[in-house]
MDTraj code that builds the backbone (N, CA, C; nanometers):
import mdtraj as md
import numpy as np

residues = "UNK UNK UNK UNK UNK UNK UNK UNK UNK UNK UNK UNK UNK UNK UNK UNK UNK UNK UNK UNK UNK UNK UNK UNK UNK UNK UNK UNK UNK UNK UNK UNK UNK UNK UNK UNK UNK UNK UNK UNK UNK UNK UNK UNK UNK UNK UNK UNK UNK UNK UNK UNK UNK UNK UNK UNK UNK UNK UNK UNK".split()
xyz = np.array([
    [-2.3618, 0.9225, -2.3355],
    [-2.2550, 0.9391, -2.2394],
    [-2.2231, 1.0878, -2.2291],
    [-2.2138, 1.1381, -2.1031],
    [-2.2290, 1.2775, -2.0609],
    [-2.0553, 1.3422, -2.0841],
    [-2.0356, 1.4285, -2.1435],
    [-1.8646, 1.4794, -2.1278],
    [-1.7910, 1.4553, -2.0647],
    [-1.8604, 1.4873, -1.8493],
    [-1.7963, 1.4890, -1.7565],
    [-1.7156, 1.3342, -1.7026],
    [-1.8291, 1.2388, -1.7637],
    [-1.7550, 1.1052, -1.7870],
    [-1.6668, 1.0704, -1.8604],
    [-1.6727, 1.1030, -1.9904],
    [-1.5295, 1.1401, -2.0277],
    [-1.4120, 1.1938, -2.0180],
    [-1.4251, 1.2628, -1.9837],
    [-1.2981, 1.3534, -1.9098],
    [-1.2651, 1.2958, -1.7951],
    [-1.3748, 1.2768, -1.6760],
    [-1.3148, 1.2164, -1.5631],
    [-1.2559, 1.0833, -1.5625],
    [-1.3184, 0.9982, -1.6532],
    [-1.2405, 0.8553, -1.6879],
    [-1.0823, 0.8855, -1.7210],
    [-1.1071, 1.0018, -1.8031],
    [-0.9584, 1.0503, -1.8924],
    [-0.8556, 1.0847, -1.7447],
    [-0.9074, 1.1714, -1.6797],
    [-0.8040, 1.2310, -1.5951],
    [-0.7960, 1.0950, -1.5153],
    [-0.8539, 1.0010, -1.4996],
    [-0.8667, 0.8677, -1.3786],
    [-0.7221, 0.8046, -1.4311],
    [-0.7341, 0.8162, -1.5489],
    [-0.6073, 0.7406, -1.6078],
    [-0.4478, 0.8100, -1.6221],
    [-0.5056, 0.9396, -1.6567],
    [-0.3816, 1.0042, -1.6395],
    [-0.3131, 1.0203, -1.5385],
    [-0.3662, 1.0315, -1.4064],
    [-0.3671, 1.0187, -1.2477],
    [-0.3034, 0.8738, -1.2083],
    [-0.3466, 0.7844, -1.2599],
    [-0.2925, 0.6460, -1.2626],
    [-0.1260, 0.6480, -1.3001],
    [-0.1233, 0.7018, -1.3844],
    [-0.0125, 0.6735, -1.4866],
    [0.0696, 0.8002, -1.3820],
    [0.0487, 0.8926, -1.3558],
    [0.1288, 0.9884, -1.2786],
    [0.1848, 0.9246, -1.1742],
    [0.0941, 0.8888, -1.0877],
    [0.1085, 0.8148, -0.9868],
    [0.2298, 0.7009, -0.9832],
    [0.2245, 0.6437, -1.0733],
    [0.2891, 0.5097, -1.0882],
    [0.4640, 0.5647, -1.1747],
    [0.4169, 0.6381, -1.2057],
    [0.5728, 0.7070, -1.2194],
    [0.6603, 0.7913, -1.0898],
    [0.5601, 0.8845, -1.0456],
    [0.5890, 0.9252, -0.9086],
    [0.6534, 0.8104, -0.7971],
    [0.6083, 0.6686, -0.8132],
    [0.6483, 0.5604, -0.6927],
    [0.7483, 0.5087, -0.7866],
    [0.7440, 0.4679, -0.9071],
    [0.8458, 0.3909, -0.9834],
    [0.9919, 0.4875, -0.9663],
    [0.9383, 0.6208, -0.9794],
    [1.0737, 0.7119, -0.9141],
    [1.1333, 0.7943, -0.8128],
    [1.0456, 0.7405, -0.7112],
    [1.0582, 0.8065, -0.5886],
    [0.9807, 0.9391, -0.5488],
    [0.9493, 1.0199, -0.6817],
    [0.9103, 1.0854, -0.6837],
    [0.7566, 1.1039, -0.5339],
    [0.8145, 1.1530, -0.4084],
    [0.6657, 1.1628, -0.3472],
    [0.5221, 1.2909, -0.4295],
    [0.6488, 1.3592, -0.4740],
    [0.5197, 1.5143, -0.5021],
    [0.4668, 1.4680, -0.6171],
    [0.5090, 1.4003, -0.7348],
    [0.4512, 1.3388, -0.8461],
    [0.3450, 1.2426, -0.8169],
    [0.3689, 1.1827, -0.7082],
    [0.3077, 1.0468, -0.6627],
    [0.1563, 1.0994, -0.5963],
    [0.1803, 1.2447, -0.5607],
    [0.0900, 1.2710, -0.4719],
    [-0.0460, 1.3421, -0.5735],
    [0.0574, 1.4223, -0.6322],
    [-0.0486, 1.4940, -0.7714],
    [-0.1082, 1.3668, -0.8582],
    [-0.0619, 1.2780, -0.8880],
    [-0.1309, 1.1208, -0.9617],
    [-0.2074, 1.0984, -0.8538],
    [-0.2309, 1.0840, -0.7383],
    [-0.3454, 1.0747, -0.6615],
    [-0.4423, 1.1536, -0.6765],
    [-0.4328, 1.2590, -0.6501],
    [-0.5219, 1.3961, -0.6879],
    [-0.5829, 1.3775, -0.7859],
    [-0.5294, 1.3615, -0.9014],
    [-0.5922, 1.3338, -1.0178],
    [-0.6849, 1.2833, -1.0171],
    [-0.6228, 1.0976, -0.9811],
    [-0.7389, 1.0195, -0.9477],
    [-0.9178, 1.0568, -0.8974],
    [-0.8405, 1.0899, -0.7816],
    [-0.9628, 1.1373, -0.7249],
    [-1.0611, 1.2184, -0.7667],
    [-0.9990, 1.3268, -0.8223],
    [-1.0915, 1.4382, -0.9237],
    [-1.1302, 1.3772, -1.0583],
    [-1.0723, 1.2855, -1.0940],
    [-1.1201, 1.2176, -1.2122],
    [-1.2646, 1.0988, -1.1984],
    [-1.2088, 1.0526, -1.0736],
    [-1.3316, 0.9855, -1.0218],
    [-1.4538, 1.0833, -0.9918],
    [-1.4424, 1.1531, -0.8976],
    [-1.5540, 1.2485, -0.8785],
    [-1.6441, 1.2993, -0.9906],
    [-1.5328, 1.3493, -1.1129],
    [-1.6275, 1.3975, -1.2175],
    [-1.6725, 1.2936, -1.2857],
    [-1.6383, 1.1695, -1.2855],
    [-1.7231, 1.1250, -1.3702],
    [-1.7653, 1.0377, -1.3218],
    [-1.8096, 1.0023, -1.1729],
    [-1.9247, 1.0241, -1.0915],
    [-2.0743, 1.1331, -1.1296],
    [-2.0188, 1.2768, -1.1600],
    [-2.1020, 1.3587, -1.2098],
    [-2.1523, 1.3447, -1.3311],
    [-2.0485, 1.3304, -1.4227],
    [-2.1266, 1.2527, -1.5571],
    [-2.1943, 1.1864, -1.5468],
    [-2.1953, 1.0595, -1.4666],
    [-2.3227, 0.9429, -1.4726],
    [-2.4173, 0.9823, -1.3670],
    [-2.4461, 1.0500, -1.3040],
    [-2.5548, 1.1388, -1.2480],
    [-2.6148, 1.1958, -1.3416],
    [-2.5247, 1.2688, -1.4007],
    [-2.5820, 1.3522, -1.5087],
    [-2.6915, 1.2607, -1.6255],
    [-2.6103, 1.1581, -1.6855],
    [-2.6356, 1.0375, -1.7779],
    [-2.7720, 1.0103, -1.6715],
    [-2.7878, 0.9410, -1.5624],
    [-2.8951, 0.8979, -1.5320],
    [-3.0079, 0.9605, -1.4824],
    [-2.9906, 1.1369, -1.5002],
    [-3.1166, 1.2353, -1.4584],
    [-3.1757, 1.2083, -1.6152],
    [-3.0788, 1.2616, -1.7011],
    [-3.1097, 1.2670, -1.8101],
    [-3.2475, 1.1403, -1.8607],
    [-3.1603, 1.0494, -1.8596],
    [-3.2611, 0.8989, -1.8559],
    [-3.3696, 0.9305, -1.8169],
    [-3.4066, 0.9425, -1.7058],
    [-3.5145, 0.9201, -1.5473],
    [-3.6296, 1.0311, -1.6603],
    [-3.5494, 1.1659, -1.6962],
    [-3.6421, 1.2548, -1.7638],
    [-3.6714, 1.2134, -1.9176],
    [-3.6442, 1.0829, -1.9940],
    [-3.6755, 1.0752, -2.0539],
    [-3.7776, 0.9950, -2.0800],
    [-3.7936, 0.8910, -1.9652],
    [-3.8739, 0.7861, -1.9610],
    [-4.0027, 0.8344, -1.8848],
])
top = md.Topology()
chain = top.add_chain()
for i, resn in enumerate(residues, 1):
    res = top.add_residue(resn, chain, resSeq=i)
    for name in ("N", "CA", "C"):
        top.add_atom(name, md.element.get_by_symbol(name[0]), res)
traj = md.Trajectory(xyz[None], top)
């Protein structure tokens, strides 16, 4: 398992949890940065498992 999957899973969740505090308190600008997160958390670890499956492809 590549770093960037780690981390991006990590921020996926932290983004979650922002998010859901941002709406639980009205908060729109909190609500909006927990989105952000998300998204960049997804992306990178999108890149991690790219990464994870070049890796593979060159090992086999």
């Amino acid at each position: 398992m590549h770093k960037d999957t780690v981390k991006g899973a990590a921020k996926q969740t932290a983004g979650s949890v922002k998010q859901a505090v941002g709406k639980a308190s009205g908060n729109r600008r909190l609500e909006a940065e927990g989105a952000r997160e998300k998204i960049v958390g997804k992306v990178q670890k999108g890149v991690g498992d790219l990464k994870d499956a070049a890796r593979d492809a060159l090992k086999h």
